[in-house]
VEXTOR-265792 format. One record per atom (N, C-alpha, C, O, CB): residue number from 1; chain; atom name; x, y, z. Coordinates in steps of 0.02 Angstrom, whole numbers, padded with zeros to 5 digits. Glycine has a CB too. Layout:
     k   c    a        X        Y        Z
   NUM   A   CA        X        Y        Z
...
***
This chain:
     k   c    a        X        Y        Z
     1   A    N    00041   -00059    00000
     1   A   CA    00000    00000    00000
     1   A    C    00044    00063    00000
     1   A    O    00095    00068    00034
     1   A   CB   -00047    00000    00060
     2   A    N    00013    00119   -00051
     2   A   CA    00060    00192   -00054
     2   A    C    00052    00249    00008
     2   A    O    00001    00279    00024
     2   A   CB    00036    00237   -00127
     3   A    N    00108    00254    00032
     3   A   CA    00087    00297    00094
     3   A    C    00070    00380    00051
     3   A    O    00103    00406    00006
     3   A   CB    00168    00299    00165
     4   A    N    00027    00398    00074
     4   A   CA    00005    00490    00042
     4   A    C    00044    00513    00094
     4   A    O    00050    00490    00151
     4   A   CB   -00093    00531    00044
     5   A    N    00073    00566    00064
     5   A   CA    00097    00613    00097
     5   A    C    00077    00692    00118
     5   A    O    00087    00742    00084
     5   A   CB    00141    00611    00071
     6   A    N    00039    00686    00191
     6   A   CA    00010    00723    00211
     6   A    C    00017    00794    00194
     6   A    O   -00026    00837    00186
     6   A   CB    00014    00711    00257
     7   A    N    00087    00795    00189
     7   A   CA    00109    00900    00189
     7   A    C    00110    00912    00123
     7   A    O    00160    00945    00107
     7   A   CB    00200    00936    00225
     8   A    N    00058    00889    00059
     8   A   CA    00080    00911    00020
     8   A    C   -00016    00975   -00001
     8   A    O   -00070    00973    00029
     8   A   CB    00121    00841   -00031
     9   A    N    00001    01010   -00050
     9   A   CA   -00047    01056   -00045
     9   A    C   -00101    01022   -00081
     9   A    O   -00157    01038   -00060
     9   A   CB   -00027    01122   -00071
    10   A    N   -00101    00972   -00139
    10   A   CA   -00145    00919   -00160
    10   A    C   -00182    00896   -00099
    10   A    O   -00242    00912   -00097
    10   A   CB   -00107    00860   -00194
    11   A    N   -00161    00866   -00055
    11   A   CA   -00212    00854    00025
    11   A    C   -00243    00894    00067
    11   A    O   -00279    00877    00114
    11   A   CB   -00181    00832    00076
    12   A    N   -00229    00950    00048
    12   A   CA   -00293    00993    00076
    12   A    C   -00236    01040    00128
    12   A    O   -00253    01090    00160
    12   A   CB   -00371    00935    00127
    13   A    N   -00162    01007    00129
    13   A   CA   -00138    01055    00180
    13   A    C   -00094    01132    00152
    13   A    O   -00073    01146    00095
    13   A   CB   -00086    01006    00229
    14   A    N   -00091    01170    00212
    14   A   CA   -00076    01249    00201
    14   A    C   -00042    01277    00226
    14   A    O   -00055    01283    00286
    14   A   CB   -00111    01287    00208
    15   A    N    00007    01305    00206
    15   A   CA    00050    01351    00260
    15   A    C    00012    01414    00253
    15   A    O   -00009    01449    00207
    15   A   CB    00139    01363    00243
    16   A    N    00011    01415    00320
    16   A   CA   -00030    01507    00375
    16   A    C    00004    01539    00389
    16   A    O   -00010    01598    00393
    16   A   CB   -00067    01514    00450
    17   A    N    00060    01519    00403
    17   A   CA    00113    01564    00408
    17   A    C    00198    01551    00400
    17   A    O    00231    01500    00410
    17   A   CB    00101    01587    00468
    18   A    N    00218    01612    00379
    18   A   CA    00293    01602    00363
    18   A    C    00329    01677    00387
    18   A    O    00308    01732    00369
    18   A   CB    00304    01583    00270
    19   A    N    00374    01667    00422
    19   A   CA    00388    01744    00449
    19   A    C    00443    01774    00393
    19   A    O    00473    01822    00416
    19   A   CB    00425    01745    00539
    20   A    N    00463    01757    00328
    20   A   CA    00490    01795    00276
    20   A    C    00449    01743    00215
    20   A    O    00424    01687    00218
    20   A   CB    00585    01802    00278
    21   A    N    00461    01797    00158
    21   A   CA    00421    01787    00099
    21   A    C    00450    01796    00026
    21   A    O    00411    01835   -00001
    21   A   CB    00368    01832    00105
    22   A    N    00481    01785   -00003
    22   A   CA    00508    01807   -00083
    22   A    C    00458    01793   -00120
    22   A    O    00420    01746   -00110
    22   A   CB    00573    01768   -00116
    23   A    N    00452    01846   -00182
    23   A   CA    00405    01849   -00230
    23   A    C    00447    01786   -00269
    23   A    O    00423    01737   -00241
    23   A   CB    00393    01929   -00270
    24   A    N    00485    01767   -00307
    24   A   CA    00496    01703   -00349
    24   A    C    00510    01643   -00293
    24   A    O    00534    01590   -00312
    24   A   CB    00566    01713   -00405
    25   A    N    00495    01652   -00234
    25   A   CA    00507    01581   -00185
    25   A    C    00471    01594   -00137
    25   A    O    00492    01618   -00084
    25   A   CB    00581    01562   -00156
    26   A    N    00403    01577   -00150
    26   A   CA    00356    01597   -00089
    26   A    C    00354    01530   -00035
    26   A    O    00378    01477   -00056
    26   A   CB    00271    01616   -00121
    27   A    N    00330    01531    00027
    27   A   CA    00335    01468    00061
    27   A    C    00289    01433    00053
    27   A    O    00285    01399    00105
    27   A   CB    00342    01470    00120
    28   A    N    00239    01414    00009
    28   A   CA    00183    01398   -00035
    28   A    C    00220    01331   -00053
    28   A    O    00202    01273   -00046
    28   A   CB    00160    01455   -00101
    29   A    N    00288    01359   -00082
    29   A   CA    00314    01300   -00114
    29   A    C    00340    01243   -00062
    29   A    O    00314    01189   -00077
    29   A   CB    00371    01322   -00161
    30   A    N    00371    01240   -00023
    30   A   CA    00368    01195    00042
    30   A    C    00332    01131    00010
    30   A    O    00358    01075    00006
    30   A   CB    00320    01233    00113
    31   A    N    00228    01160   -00026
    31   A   CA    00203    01092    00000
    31   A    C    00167    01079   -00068
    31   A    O    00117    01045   -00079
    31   A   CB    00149    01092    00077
    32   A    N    00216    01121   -00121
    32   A   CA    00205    01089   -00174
    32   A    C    00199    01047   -00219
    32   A    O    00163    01051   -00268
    32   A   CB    00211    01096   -00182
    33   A    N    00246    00990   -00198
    33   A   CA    00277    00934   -00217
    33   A    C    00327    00926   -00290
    33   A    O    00344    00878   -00325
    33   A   CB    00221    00890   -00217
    34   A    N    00337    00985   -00292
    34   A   CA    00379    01005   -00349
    34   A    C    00460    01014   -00314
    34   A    O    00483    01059   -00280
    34   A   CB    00345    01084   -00386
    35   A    N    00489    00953   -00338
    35   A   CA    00570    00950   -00336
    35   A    C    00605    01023   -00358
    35   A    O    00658    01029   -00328
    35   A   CB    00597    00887   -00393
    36   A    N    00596    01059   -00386
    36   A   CA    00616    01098   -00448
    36   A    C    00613    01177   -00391
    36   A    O    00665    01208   -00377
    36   A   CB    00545    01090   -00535
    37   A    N    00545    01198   -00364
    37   A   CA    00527    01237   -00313
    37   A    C    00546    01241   -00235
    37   A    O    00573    01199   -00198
    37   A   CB    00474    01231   -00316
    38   A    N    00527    01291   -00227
    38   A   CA    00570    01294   -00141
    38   A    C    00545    01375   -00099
    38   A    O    00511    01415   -00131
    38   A   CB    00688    01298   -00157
    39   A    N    00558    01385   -00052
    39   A   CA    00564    01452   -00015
    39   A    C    00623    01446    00020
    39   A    O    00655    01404    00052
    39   A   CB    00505    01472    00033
    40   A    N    00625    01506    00002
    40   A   CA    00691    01528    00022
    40   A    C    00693    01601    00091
    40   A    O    00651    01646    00086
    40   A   CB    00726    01553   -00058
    41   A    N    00733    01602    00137
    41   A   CA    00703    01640    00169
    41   A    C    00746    01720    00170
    41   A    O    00800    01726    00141
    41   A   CB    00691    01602    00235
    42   A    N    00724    01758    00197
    42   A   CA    00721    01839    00166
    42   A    C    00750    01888    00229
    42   A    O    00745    01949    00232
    42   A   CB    00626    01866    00145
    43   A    N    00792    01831    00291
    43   A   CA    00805    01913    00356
    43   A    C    00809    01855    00392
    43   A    O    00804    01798    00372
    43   A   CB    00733    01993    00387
    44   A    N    00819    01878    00453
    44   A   CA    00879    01861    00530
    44   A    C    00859    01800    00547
    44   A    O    00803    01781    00529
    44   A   CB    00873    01914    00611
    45   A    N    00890    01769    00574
    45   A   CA    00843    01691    00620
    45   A    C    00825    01698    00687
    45   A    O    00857    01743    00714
    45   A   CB    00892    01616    00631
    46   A    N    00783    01670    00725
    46   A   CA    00739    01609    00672
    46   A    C    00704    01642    00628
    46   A    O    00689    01702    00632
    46   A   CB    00680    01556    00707
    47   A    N    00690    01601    00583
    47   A   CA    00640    01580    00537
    47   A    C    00587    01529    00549
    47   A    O    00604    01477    00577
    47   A   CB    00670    01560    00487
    48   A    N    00523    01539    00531
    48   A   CA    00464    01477    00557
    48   A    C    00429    01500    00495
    48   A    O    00430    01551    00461
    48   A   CB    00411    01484    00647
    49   A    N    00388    01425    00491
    49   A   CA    00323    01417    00436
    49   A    C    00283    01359    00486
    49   A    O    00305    01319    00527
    49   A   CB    00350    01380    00337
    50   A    N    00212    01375    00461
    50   A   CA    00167    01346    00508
    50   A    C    00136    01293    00440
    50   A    O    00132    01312    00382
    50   A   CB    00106    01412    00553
    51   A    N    00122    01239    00459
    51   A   CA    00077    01201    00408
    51   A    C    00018    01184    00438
    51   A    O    00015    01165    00496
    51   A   CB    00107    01138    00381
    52   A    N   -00039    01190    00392
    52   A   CA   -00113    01169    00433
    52   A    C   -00123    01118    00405
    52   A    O   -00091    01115    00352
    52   A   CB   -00180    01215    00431
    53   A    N   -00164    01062    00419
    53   A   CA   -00175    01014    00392
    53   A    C   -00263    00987    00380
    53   A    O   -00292    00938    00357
    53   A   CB   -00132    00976    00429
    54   A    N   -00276    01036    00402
    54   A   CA   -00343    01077    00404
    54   A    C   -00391    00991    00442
    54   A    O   -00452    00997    00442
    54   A   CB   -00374    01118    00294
    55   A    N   -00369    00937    00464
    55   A   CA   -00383    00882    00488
    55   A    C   -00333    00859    00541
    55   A    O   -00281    00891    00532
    55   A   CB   -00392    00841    00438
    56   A    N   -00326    00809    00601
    56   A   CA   -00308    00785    00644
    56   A    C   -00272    00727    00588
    56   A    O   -00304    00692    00549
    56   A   CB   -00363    00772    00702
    57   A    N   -00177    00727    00596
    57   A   CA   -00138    00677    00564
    57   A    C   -00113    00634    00616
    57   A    O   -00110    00657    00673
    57   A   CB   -00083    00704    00521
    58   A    N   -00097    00585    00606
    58   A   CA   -00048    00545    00661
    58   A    C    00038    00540    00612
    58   A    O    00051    00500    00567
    58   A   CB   -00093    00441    00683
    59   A    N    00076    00584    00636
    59   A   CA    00130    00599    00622
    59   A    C    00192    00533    00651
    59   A    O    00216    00532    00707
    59   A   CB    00132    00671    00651
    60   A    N    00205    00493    00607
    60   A   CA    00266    00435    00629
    60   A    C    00342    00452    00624
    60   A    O    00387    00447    00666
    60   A   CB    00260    00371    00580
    61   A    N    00341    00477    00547
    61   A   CA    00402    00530    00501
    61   A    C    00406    00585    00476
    61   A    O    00349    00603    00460
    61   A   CB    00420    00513    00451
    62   A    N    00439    00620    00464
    62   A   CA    00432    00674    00427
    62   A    C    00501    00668    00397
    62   A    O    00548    00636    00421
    62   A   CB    00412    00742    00466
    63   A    N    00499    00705    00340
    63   A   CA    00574    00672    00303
    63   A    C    00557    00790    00280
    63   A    O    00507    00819    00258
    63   A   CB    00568    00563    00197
    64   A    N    00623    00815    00301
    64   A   CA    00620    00880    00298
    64   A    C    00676    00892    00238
    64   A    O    00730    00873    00260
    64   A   CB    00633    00916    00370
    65   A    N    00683    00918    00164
    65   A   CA    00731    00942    00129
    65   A    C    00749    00987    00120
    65   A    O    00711    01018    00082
    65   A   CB    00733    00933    00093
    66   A    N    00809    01027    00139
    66   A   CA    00836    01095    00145
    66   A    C    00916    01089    00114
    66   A    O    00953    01043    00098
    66   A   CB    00833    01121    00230
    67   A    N    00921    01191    00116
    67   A   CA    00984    01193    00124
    67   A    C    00995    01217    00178
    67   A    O    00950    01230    00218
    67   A   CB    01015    01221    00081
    68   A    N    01081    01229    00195
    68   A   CA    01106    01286    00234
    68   A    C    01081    01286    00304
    68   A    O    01109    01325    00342
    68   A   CB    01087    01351    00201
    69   A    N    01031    01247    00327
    69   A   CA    00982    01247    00391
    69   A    C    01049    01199    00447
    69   A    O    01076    01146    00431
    69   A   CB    00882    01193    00371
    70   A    N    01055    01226    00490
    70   A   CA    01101    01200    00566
    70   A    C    01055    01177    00602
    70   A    O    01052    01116    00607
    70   A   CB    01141    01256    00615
    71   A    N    01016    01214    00631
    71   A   CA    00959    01182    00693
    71   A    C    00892    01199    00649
    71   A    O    00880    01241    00606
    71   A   CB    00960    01233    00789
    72   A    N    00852    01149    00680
    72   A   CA    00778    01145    00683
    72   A    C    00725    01091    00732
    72   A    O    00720    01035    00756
    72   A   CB    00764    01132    00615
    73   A    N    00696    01149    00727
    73   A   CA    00616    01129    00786
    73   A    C    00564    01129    00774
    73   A    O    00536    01181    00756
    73   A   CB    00596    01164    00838
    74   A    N    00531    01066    00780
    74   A   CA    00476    01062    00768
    74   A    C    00416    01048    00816
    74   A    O    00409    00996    00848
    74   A   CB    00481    01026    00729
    75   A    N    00375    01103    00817
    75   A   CA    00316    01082    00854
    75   A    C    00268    01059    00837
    75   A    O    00269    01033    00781
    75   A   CB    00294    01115    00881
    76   A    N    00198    01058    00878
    76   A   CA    00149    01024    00871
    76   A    C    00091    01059    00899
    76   A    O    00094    01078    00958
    76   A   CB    00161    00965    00895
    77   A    N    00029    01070    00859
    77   A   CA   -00024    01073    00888
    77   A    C   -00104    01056    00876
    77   A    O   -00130    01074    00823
    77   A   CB   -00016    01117    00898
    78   A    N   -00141    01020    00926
    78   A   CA   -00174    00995    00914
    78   A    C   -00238    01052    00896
    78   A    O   -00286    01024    00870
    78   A   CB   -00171    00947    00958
    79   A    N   -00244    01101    00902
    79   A   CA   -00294    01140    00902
    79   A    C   -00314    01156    00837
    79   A    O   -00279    01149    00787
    79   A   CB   -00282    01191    00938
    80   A    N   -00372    01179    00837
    80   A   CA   -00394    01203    00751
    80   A    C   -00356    01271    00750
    80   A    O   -00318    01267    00702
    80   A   CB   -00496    01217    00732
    81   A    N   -00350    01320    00773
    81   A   CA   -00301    01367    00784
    81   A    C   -00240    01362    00783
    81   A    O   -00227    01309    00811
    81   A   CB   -00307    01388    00827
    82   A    N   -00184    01392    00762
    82   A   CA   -00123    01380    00755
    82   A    C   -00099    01410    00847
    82   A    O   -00062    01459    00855
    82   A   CB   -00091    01425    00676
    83   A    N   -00121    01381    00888
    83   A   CA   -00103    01411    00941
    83   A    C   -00088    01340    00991
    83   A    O   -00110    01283    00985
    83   A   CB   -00161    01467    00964
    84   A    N   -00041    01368    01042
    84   A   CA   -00058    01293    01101
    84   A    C    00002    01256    01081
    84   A    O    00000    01198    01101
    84   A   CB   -00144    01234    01085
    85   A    N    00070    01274    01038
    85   A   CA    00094    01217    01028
    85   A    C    00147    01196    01073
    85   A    O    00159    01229    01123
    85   A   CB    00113    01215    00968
    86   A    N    00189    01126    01051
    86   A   CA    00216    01082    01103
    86   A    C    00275    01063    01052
    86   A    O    00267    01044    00994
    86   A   CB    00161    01015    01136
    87   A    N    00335    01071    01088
    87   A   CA    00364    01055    01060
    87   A    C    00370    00976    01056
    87   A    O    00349    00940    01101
    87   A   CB    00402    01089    01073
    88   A    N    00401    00952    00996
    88   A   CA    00387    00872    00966
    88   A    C    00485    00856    00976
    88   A    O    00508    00808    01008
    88   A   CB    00341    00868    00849
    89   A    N    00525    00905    00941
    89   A   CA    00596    00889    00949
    89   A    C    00641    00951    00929
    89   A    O    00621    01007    00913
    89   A   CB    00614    00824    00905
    90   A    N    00692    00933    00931
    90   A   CA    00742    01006    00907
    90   A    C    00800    00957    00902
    90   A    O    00816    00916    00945
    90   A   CB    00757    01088    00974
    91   A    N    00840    00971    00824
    91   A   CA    00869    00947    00809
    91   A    C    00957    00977    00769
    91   A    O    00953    01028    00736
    91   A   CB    00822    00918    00787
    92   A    N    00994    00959    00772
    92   A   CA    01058    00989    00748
    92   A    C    01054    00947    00664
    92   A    O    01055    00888    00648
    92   A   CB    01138    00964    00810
    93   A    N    01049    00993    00636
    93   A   CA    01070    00947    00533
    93   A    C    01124    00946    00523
    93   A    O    01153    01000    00535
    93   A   CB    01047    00984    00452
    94   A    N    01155    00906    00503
    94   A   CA    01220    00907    00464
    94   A    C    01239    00938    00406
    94   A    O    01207    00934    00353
    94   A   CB    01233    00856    00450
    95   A    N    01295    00972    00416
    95   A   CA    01319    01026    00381
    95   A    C    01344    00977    00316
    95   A    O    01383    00930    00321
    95   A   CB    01380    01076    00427
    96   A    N    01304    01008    00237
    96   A   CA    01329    00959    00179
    96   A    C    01367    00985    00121
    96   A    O    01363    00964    00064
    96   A   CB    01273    00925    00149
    97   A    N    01406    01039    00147
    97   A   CA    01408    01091    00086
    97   A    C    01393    01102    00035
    97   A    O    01428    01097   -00016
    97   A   CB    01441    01103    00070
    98   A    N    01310    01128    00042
    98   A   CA    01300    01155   -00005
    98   A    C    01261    01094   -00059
    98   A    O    01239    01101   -00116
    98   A   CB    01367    01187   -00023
    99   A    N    01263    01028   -00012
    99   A   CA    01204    00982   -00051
    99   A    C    01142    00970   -00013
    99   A    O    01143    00982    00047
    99   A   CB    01230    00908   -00070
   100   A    N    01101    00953   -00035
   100   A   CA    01011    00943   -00018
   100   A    C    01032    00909    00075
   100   A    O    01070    00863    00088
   100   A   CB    00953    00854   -00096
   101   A    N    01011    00930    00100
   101   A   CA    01007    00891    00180
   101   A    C    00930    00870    00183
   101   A    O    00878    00902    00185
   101   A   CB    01028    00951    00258
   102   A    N    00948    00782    00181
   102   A   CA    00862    00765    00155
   102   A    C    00881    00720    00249
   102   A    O    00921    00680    00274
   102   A   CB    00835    00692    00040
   103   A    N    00819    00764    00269
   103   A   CA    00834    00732    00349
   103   A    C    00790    00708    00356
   103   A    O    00741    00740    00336
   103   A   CB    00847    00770    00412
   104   A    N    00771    00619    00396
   104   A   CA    00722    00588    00409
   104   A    C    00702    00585    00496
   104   A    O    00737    00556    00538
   104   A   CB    00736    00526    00375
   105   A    N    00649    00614    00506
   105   A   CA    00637    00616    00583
   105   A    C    00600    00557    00597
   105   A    O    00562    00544    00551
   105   A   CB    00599    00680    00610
   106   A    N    00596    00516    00647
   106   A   CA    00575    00477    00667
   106   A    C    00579    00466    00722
   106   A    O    00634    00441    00736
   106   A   CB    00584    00447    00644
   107   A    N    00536    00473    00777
   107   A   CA    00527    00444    00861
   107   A    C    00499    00375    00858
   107   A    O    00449    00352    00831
   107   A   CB    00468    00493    00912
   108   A    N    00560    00343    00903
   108   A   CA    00509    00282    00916
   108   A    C    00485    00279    00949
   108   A    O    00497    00307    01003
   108   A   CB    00516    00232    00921
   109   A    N    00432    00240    00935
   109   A   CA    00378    00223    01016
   109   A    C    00318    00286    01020
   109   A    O    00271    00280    01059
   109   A   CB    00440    00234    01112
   110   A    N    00324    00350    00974
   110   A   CA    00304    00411    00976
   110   A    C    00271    00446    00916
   110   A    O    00305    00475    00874
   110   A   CB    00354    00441    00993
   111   A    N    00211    00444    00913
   111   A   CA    00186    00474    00856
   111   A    C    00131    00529    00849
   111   A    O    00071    00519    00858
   111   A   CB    00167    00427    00826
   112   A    N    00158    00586    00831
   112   A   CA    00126    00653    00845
   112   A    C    00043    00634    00807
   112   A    O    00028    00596    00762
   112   A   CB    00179    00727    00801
   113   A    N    00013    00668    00840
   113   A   CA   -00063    00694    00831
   113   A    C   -00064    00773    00826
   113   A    O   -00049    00812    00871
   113   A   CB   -00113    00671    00898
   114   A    N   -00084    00785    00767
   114   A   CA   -00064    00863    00749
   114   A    C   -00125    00893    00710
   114   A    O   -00137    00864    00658
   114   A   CB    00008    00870    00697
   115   A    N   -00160    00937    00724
   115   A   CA   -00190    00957    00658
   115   A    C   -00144    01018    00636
   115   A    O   -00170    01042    00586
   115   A   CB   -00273    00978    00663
   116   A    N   -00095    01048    00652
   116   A   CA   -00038    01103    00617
   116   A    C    00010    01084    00666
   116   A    O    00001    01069    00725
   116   A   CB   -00055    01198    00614
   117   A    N    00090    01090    00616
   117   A   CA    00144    01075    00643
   117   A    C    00184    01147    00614
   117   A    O    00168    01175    00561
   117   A   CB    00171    00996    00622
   118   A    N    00246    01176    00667
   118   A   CA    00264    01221    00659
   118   A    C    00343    01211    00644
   118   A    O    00369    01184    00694
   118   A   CB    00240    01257    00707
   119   A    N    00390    01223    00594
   119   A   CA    00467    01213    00600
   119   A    C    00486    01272    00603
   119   A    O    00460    01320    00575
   119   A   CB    00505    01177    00546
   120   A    N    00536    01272    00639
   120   A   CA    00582    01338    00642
   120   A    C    00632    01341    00622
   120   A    O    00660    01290    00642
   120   A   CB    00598    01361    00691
   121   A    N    00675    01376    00585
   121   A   CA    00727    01375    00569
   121   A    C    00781    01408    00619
   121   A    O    00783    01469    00610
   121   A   CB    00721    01397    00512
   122   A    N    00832    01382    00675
   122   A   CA    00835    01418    00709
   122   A    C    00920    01442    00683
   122   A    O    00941    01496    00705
   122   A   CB    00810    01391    00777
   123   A    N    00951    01413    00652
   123   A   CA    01014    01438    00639
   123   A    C    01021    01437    00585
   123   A    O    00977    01410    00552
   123   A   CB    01062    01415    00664
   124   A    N    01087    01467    00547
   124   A   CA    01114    01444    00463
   124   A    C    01176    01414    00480
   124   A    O    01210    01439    00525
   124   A   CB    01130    01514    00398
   125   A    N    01197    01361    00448
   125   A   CA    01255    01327    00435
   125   A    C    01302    01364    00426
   125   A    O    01354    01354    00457
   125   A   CB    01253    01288    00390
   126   A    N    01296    01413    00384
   126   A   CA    01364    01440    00359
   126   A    C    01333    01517    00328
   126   A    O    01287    01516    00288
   126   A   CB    01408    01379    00291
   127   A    N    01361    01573    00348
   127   A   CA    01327    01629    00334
   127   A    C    01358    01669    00283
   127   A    O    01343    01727    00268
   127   A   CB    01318    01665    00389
   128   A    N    01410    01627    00252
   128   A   CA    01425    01637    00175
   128   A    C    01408    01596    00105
   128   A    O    01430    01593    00047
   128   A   CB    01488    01636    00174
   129   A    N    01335    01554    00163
   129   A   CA    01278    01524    00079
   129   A    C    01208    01555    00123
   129   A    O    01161    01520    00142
   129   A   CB    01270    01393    00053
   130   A    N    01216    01625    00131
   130   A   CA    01155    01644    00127
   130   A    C    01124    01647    00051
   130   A    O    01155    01662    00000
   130   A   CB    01153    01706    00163
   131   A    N    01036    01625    00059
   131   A   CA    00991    01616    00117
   131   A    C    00984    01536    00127
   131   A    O    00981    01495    00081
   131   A   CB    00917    01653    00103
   132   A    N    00981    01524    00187
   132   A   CA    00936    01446    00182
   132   A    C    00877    01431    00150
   132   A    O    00834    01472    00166
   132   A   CB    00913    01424    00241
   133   A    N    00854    01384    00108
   133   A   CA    00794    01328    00082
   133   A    C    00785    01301    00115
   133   A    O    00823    01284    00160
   133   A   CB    00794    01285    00036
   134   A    N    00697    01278    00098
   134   A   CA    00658    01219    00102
   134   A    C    00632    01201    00048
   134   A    O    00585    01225    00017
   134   A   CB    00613    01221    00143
   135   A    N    00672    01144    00037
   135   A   CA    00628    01133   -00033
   135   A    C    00572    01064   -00031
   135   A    O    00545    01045   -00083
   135   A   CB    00689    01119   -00102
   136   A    N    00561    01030    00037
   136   A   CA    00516    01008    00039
   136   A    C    00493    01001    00104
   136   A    O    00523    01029    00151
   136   A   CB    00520    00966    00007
   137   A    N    00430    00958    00114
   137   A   CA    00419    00926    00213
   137   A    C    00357    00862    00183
   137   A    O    00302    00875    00157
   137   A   CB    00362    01018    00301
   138   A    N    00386    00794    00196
   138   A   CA    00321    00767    00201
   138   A    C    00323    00733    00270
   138   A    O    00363    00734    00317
   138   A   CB    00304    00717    00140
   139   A    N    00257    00699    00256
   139   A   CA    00236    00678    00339
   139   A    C    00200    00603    00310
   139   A    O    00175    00563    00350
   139   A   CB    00163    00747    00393
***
């Protein structure tokens, strides 16, 4: 059986918010499912984008693709409101110079219940490949 992948914008889900924005790399693209697309971000860290999922998911993995990103955190919240959240983990990425960091999250024993999950971008790897990407998030 094909697992669907929740975070994509075909499923009904949305980013509500993104605290920077580029007109040719909006954060839209995140949950596009287009390899090719991305957001890119625009001023200081952190950085956060909120995804709604506009339904209650049970979250096992999330496989996150970026550049340039050092730390990230991801929360959780169960509310129809993007409010109330909990953090799920915070994590250090490995620095790849300058290739795709395709990171797979996985808790064992632990599986989020979310109707919106929040990532933050909290550092850059290296602040001579500004800006950091996301060029994808599934769940």
């Amino acid at each position: 059986m094909r697992k669907i992948d929740l975070c994509l914008s075909s499923e009904g889900s949305e980013v509500i918010l993104a605290t920077s924005s580029d007109e040719k790399h909006p954060p839209e693209n995140i949950i596009d499912g287009n390899p090719e697309t991305f957001w890119t971000t625009t001023g200081m860290f952190p950085q956060e984008f909120i995804i709604c999922f506009h339904k209650h998911v049970r979250i096992e993995r999330l496989v996150i693709q970026s550049y340039f990103v050092q730390t990230l955190k991801i929360e959780k919240s169960t509310s129809k409101e993007p409010v109330d959240f909990e953090q799920w983990i915070e994590k250090d990425l490995v620095h790849t110079e300058g290739q795709l960091q395709n990171e797979e999250i996985m808790r064992r024993g632990f599986t989020m219940l979310a109707s919106q999950t929040g990532l933050e971008l909290l550092t850059s790897g290296d602040p001579l490949s500004w800006p950091p990407k996301v060029m994808g998030l599934q769940v």
